[in-house]
Backbone as a ProteinNet text record, in pm:
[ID]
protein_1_A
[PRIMARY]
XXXXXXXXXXXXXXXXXXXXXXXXXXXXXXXXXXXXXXXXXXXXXXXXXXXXXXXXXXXXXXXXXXXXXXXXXXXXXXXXXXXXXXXXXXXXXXXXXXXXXXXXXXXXXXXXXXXXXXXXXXXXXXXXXXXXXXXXXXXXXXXXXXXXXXXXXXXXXXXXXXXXXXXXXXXXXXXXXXXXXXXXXXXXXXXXXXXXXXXXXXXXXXXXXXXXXXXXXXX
[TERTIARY]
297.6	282.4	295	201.3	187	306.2	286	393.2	331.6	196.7	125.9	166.4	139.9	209	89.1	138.4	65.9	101.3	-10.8	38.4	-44.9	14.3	-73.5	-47.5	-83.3	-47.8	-64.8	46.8	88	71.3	-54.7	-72.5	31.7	99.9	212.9	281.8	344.7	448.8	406.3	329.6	306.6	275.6	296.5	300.5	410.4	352.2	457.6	415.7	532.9	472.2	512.5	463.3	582	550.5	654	657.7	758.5	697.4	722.3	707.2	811.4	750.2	921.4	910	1044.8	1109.8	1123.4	1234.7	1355	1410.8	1570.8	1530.3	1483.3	1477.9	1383.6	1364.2	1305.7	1420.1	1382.8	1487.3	1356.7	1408.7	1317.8	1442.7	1373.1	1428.2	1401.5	1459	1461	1535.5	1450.5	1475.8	1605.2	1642.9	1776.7	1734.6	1805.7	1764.3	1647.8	1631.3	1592.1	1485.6	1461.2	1363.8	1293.7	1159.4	1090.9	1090.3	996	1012.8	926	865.9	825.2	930.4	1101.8	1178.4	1205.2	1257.5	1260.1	1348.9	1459.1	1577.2	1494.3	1416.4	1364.6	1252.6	1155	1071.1	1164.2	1239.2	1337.3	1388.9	1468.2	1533	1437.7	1308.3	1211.9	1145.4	1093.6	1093.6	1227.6	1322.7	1439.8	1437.3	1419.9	1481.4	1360.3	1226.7	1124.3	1154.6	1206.4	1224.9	1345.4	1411.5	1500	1464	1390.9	1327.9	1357.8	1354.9	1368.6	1230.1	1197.9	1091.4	1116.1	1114.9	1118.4	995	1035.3	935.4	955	901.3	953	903.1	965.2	911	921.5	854.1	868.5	928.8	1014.1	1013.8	925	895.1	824.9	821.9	956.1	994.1	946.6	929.3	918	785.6	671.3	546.2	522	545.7	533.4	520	650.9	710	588.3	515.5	410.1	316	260.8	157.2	157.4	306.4	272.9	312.4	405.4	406.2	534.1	629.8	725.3	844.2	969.6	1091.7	1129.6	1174.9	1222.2	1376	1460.2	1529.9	1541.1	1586.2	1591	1607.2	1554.8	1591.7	1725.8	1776.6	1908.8	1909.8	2043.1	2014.5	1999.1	1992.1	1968.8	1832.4	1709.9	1587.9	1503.3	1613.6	1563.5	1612.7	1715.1	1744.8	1662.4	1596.4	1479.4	1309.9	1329.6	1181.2	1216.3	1356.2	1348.9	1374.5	1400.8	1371	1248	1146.6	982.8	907.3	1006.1	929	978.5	1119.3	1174.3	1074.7	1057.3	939	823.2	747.2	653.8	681	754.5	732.9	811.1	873.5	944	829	865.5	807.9	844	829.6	900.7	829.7	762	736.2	763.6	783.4	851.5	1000.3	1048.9	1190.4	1247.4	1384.2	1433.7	1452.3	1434	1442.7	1556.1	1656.3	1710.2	1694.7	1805.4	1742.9	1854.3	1819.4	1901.9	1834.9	1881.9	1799.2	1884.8	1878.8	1964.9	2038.9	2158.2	2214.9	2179.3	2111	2087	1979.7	1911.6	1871.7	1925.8	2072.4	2145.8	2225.6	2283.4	2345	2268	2151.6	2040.6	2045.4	2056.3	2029.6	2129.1	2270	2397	2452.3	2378.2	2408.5	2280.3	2161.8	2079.4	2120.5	2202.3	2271.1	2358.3	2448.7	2577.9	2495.8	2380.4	2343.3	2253.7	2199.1	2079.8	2073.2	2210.8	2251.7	2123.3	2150	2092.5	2119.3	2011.5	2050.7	2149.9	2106.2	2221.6	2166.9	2251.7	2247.9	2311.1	2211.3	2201.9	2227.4	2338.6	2355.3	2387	2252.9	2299.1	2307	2443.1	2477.8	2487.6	2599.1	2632.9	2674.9	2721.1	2701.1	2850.9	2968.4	3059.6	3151.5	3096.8	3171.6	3039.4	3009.8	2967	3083.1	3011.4	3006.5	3167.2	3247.4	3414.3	3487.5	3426.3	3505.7	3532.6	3617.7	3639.5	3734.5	3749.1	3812	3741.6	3609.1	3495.6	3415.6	3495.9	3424.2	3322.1	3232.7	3107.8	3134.1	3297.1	3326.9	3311.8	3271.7	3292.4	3225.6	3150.7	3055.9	3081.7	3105	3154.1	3227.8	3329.1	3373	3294	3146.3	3064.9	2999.5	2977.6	2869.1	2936.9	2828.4	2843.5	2780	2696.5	2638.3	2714.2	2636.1	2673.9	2620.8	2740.8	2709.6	2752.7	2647.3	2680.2	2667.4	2761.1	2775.9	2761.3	2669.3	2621.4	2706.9	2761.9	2799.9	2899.7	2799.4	2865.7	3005.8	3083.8	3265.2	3260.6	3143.4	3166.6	3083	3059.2	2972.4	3052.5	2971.8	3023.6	3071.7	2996	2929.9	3070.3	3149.8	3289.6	3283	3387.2	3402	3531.6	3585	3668.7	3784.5	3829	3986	3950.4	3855.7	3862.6	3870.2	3812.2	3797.6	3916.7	3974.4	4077.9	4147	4213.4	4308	4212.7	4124.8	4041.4	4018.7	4042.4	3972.3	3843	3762.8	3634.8	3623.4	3526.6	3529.3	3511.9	3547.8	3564.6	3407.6	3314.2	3147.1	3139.5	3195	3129.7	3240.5	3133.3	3181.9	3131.8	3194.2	3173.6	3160.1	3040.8	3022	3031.9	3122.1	3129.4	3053.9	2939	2885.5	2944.5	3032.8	3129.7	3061.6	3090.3	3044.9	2985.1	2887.5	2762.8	2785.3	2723.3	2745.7	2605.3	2603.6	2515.4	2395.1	2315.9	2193.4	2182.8	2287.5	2403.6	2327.8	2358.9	2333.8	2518.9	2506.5	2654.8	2654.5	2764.6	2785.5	2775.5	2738.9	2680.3	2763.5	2931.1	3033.7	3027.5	2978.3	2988.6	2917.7	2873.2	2774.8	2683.3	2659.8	2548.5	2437.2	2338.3	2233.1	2229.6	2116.8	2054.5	2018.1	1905.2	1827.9	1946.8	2019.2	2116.9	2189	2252.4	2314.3	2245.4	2090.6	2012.9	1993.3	1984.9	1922.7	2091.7	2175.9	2323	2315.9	2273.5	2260.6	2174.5	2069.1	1915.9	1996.2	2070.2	2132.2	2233.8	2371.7	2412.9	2361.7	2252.9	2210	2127.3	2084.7	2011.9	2089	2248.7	2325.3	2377.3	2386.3	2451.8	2379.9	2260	2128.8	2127.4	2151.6	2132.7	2256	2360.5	2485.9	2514.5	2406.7	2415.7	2286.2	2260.7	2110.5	2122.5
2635.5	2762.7	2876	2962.8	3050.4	3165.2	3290.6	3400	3505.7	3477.1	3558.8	3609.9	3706	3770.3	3789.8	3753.4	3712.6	3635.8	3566.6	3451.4	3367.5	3212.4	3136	3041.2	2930.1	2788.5	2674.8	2655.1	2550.7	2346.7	2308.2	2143.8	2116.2	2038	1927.6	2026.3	2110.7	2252.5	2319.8	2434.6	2540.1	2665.5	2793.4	2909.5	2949.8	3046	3086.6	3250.2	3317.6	3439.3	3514.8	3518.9	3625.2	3713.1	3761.2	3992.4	4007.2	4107.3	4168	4070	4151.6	4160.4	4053.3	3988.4	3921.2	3983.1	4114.6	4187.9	4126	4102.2	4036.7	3875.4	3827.9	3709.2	3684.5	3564.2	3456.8	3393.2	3456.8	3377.7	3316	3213.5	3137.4	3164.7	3176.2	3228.1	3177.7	3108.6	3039.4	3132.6	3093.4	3176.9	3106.1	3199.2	3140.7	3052.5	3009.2	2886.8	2959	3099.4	3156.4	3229.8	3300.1	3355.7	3352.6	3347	3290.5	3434	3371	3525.1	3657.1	3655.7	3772.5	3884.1	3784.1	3869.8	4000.7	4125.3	4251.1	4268.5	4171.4	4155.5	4108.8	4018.6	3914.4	4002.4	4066.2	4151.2	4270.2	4373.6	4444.9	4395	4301	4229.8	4173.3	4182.1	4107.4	4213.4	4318.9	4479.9	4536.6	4526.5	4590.5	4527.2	4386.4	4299.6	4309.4	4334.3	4377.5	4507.7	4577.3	4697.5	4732.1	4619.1	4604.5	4482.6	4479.3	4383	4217.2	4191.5	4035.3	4010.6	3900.4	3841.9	3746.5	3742.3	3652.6	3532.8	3426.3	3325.7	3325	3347.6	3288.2	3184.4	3123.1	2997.5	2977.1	2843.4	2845	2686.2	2671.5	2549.2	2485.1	2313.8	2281.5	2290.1	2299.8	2330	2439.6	2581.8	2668.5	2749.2	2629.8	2629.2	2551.7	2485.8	2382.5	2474.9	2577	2648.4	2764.2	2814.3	2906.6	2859.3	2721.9	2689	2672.7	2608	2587.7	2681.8	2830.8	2957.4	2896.3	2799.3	2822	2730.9	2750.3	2764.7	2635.6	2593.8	2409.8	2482.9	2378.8	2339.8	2301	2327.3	2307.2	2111.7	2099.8	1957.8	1928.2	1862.3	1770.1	1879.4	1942.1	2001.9	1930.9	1773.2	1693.7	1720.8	1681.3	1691.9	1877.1	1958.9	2070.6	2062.2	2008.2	2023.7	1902.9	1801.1	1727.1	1850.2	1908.2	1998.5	2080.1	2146.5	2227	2186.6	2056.6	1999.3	2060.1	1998.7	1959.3	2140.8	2191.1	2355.8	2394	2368.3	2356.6	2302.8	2126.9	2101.3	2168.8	2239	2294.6	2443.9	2503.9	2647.8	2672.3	2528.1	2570.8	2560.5	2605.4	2618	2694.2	2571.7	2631.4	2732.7	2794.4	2892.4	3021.9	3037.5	3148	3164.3	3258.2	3268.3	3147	3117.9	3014.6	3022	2957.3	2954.5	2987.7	3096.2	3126.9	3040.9	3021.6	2962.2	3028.1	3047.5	3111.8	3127.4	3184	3223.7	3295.7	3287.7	3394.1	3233.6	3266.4	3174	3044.3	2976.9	2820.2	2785.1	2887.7	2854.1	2882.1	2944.3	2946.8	2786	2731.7	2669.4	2532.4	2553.4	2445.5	2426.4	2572.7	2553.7	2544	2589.8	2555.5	2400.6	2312.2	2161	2066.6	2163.3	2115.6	2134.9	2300.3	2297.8	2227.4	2160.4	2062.6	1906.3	1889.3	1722.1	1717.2	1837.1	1836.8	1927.3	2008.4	2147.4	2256.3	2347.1	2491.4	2583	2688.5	2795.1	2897.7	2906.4	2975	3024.6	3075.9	3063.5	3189	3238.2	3350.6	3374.1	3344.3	3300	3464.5	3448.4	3604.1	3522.8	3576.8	3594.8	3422.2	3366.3	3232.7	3230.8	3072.9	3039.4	2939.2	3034.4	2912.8	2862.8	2851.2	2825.2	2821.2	2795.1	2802.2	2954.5	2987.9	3121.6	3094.3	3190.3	3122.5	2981.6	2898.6	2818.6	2810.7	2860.8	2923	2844.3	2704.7	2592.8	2461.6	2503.7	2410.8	2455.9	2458.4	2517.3	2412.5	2495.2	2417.9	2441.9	2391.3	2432.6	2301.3	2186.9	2064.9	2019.5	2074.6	2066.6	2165	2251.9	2397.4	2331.7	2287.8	2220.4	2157.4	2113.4	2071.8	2159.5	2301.9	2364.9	2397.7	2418.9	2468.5	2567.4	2613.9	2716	2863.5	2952.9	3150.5	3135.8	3176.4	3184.4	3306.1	3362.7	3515.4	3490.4	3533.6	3566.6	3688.8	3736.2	3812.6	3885.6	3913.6	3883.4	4020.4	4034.1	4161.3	4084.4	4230.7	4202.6	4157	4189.2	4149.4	4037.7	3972.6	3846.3	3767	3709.5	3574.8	3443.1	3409.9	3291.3	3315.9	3421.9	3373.6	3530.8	3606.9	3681.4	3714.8	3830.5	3896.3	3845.9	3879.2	3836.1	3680.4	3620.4	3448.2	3360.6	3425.1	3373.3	3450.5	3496.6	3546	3484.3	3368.2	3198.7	3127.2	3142.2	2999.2	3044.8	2950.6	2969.8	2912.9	2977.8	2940.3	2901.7	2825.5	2847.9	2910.9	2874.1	3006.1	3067.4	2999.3	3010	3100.4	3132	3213.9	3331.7	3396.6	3560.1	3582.3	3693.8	3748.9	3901.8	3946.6	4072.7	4110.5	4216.9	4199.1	4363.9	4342.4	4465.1	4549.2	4669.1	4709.8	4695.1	4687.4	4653.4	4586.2	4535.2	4466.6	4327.4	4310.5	4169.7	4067.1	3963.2	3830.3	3848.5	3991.1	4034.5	4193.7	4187.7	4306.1	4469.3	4435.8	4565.5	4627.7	4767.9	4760.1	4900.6	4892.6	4971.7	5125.1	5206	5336.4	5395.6	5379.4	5434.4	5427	5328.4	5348.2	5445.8	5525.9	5602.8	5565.1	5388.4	5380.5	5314.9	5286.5	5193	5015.9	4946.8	4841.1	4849.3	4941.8	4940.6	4976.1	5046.4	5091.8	4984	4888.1	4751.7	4702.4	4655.8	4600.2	4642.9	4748.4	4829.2	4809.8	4841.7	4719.6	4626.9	4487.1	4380.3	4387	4410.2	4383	4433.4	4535.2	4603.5	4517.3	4461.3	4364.2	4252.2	4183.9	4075.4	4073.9	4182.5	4187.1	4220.3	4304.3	4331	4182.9	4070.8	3975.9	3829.2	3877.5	3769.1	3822.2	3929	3985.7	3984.9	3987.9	3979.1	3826.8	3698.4	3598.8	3527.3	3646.5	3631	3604.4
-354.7	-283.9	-385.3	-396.4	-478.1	-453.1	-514.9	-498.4	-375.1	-355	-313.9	-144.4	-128.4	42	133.3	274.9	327.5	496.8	552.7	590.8	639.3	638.8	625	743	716.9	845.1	739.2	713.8	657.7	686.5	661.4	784.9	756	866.5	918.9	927.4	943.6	921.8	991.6	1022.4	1120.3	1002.9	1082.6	1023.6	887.5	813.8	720.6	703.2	665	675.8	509.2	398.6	298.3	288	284.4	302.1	130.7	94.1	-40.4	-142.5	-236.6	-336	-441.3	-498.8	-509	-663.3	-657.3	-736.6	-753.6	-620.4	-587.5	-655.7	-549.6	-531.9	-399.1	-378.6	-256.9	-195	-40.6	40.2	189.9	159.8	277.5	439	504.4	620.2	780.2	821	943.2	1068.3	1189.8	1336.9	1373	1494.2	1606	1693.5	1752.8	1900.9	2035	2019.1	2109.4	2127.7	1977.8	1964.8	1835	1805.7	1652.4	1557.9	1508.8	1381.6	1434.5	1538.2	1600.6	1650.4	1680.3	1729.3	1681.4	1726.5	1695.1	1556.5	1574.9	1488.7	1394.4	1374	1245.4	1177.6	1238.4	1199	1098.6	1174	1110.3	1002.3	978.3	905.3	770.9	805	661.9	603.5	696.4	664.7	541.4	608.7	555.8	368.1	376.7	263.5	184.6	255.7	133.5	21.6	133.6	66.7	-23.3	-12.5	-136.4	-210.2	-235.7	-357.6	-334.8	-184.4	-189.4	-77.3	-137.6	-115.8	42.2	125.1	227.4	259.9	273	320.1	473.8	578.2	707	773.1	841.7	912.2	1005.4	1085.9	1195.4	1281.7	1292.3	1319.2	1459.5	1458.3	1493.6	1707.5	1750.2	1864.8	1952.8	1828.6	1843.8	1875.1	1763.5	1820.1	1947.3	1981.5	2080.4	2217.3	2185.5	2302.4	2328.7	2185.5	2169.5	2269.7	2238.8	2245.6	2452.5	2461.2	2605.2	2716.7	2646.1	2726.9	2791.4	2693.1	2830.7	2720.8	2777.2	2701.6	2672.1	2577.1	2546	2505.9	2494.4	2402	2254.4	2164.2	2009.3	2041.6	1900.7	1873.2	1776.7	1820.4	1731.3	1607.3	1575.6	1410.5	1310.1	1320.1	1168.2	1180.6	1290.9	1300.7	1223.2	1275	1218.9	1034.3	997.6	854	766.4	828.3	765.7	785.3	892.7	875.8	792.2	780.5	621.6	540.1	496.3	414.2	335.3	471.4	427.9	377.6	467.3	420.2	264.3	240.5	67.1	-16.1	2	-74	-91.9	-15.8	38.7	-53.8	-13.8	-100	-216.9	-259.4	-393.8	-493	-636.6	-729.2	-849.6	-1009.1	-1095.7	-1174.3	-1079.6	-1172.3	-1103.1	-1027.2	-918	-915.4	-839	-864.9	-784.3	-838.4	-762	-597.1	-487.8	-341	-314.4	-233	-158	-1.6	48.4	205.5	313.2	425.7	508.4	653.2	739.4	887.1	935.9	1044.3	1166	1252.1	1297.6	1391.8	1355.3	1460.6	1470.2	1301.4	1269.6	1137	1031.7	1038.2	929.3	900.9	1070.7	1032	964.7	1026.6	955.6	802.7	757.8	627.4	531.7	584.2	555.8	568	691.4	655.6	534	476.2	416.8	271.2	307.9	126.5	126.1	195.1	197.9	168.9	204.1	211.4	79.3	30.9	-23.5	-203.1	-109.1	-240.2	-228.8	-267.3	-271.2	-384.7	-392.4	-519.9	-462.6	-309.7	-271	-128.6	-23.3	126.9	164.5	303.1	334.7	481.5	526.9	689.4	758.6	849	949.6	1073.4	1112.1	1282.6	1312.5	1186.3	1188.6	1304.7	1392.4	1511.3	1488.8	1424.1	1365.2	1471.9	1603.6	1730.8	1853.5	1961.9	2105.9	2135.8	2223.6	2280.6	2365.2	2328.7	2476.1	2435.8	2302.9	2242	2095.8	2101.2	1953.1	1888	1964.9	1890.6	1853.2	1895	1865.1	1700.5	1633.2	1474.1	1422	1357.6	1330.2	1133.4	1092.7	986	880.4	957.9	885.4	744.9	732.5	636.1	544.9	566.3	456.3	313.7	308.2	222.2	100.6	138	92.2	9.7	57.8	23.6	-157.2	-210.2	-366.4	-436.9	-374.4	-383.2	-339.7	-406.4	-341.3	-209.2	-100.1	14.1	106.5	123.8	191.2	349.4	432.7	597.7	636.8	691.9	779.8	865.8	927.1	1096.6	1193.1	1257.5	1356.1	1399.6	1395.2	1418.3	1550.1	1687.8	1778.9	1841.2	1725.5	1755.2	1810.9	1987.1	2064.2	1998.9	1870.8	1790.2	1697.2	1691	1572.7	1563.2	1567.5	1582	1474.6	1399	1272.2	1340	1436.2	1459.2	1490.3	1542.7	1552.1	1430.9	1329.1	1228.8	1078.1	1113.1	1030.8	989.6	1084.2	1046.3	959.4	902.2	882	744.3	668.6	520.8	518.1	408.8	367.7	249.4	181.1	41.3	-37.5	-104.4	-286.8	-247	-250.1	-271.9	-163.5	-82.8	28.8	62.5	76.7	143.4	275	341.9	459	484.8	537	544.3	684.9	744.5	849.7	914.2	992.7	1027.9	1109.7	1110.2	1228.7	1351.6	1476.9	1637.3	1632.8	1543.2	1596.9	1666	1774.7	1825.7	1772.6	1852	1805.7	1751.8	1750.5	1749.1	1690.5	1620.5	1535.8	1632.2	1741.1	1804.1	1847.4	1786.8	1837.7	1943.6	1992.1	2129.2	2105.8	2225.5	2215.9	2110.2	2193.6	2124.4	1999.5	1905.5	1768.9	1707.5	1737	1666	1596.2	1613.8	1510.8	1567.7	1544.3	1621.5	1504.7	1580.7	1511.1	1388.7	1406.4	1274.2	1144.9	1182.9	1095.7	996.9	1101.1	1078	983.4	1032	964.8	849.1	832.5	667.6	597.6	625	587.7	527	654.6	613.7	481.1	519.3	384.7	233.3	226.9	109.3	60.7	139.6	108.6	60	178.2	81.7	-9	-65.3	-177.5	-284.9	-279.2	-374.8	-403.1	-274.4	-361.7	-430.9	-395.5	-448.6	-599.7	-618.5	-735.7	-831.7	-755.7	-855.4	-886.2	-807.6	-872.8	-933.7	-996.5	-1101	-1245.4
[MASK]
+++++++++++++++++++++++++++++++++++++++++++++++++++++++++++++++++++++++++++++++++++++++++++++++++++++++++++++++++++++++++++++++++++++++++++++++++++++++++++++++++++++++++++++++++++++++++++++++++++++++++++++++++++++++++++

């Protein structure tokens, strides 16, 4: 896969989309359980990170077309099934002559790519609006694998996210490799409340600056 921007349809794989220009780096980028890369958040979010010099790949997993094609809502498949299709998209758009692959998504495609850098290893991982619990069980941690990871690992995540939230996660250590950026109010979809004085887009142009300050401070 070339450097070139664009987008294409990838056989056996589906769609791919890359926006900018890779100043920062290349981060390949996977959707949530709910909505694909058309979402308002994901569009914003690849906008934002062009414009700070990181290159985004986006994708689509295979569920997600399925759901396109037949106008109506599925369920995700098993997360090992989604961390073998990114597998196949890694093979697919790495290349040594381009900058090294970044991998990351929003929610259910972060944690995808967080059990693919644990089984598989990574240059480094970009998790927005991690999912480190079910919504009201915040003793169900999806921390098991962390231990594993070895790579630079940056967290995303509005303070009032359902999915693990600043005071839920305050007891819990992480590893050395990973940091946490915490967006003030923002919840699961980093929109935060009137009262804050701030909007979405705001968050977002946040996020994109962070993760491009820390793709870059491990260059």
């Amino acid at each position: 896969m070339s450097g070139d921007r664009g987008g294409w349809l990838v056989e056996g794989l589906g769609p791919l989309e890359v926006r900018g220009e890779a100043r920062v780096g290349r981060l390949l980028i996977a959707h949530g359980a709910g909505a694909g890369q058309d979402s308002a958040l994901m569009v914003a979010l690849r906008q934002a990170l062009a414009e700070e010099g990181v290159q985004t790949l986006a994708i689509e997993f295979g569920y997600m077309q399925r759901m396109r094609r037949e106008a109506r809502r599925r369920p995700p498949p098993r997360i090992d099934h989604l961390v073998d299709e990114l597998a196949h998209w890694c093979d697919t758009v790495s290349h040594p002559a381009l900058a090294p692959l970044w991998l990351g998504g929003k929610s259910m495609g972060g944690r995808a790519a967080s059990l693919f850098a644990a089984r598989d290893q990574a240059v480094g991982l970009v998790l927005c609006g991690y999912p480190f619990h079910p919504p009201r069980r915040p003793e169900s941690l999806r921390l098991a694998h962390w231990p594993l990871l070895a790579c630079p690992t940056l967290v995303v995540q509005g303070s009032r996210d359902p999915f693990g939230t600043r005071e839920e996660l305050a007891g819990h250590a992480l590893p050395e490799v990973a940091r946490v950026h915490w967006l003030e109010d923002g919840d699961h979809d980093w929109k935060p409340r009137r009262a804050s004085r701030r909007d979405q887009g705001q968050l977002i142009a946040e996020a994109a600056g962070v993760i491009a300050a820390f793709m870059a401070e491990q260059a």
